[in-house]
Steps between C-alpha positions, in 0.01 A plus 500: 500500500621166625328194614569201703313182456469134612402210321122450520273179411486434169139619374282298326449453109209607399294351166395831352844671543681202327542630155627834591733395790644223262579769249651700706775225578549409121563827369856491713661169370887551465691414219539136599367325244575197310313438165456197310500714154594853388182715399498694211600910524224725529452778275379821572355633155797567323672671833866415542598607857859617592643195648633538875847576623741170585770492663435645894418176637845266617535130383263360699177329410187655336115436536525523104247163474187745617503642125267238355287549809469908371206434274273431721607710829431798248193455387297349806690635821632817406208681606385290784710599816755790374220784600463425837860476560577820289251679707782369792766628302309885480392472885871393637748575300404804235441729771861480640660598101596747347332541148698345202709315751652159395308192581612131410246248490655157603364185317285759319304196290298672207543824624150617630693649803781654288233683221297664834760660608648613162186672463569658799776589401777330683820441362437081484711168472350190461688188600404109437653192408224440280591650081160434407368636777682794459397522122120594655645723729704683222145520304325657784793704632641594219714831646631307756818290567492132510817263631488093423679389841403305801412660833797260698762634297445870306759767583338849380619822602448687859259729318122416593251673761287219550509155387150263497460162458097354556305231434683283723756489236771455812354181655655288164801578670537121628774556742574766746831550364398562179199726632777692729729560178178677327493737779865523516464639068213705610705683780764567278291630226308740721643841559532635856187497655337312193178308605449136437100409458423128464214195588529170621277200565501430851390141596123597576490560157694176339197326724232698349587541162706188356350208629216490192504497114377749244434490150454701185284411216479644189488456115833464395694466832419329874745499799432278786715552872553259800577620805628385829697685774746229713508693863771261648737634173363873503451456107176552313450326132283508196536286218388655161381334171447722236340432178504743152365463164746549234334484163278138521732333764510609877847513698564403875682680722568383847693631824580480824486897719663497873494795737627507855388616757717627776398683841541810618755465649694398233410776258621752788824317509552467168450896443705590806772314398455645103559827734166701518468662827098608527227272406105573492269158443138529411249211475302524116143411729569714783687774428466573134083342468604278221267202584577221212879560623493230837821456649696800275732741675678768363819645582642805478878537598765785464867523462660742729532828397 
């Protein structure tokens, strides 16, 4: 089913739907970060997971930084958003697969998306530039592959039915070069007629969502976020301080996350010229009743048969 929209109003922010809608942005941050110290490894009760392949991702540059960011995206966002966007993945994609076919999960984070649909059982990589991320992900996936690369530059074989990357995980991409190279590795990944499922932020959302702050407070560990969304510059950013006990003192943590946002236009260009030939858009409100998801599309593009 395909869809063609035009940009609408901006709606308004509403007080009650604050928390949620601002958690729904910050589960997605990229693997931009900067940190003014290195946190201390998490262990998992004595579990020692398999560490993740090297080696398939080029010389270029990797959002390796996000690691001491893992932490906390694990154990407060984890299961916040990926739900509703799984129940995307089961409505859109599933259907269209054959069972046990081979799935790779770009900028997979801790997994949540990966571990689904291993239990599923789909044959599943997980891909992120993230090594601590990917040490969750190995802990809840634990049958499943995992590759340490970045999405700009990983060369993996033409062997996957479907690839999937959500949570806005694409709109990090700062440039359209670099978000036209993605789609370029995705093509060439996918076998014939392979399917290529993935969410953006359009600008209604950048408006709604990341012009506010949000906190956590708790015991041992509080996280406070910034945002602001410059419209001339098409680039929404929060700033994050992070605090964490560790034994009597507490650490800080700061950063700086960017996304981009870029129109639709651009995002048909950019997979056009990746060379997908059919294209299906669907709006998260509208189409798919998602309702804390303002201003998220989701695309669904093939590679010629």
């Amino acid at each position: 089913m395909s869809f063609q929209f035009s940009e609408e109003e901006p709606l308004a922010f509403t007080e009650n739907s604050k928390l949620k809608t601002i958690l729904v942005t910050c589960h997605c941050f990229q693997r931009v970060y900067t940190s003014l110290i290195v946190l201390k490894r998490e262990s998992h009760q004595g579990r020692r997971p398999k560490k993740p392949e090297k080696g398939f991702g080029g010389e270029g540059e990797r959002y390796a930084d996000y690691d001491a960011f893992s932490w906390f995206y694990e154990r407060y966002w984890c299961e916040e958003v990926p739900p509703a966007i799984f129940n995307v993945i089961e409505r859109l994609l599933l259907p269209e697969l054959a069972s046990k076919s081979r799935i790779l999960d770009l900028c997979c984070g801790t997994g949540y998306t990966v571990a689904r649909l291993e239990k599923k059982g789909y044959r599943v990589t997980g891909l992120d530039g993230s090594e601590q991320m990917l040490r969750f992900a190995k802990l809840h996936a634990p049958r499943s592959r995992f590759v340490l690369a970045d999405a700009r530059n990983f060369n993996l074989p033409q062997n996957f039915d479907s690839v999937v990357s959500t949570f806005d995980s694409l709109n990090h991409l700062m440039t359209l070069d670099d978000l036209e190279a993605v789609m370029k590795n995705v093509h060439q990944a996918l076998v014939h007629a392979g399917i290529f499922l993935f969410d953006m932020n359009m600008e209604r959302g950048f408006i709604n969502h990341w012009a506010d702050y949000f906190s956590i407070v708790e015991k041992d560990e509080t996280c406070v976020l910034r945002g602001q969304y410059d419209r001339a510059g098409k680039t929404g950013r929060y700033d994050i301080t992070m605090f964490r006990r560790q034994g009597e003192a507490w650490q800080r943590a700061d950063a700086s996350i960017t996304e981009k946002c870029y129109s639709m236009k651009e995002i048909k260009g950019a997979l056009r010229r990746a060379g997908f030939k059919q294209l299906s858009v669907f709006d998260a409100e509208r189409d798919l009743g998602l309702a804390d998801h303002t201003g998220r599309k989701f695309f669904l593009a093939r590679k010629e048969s």
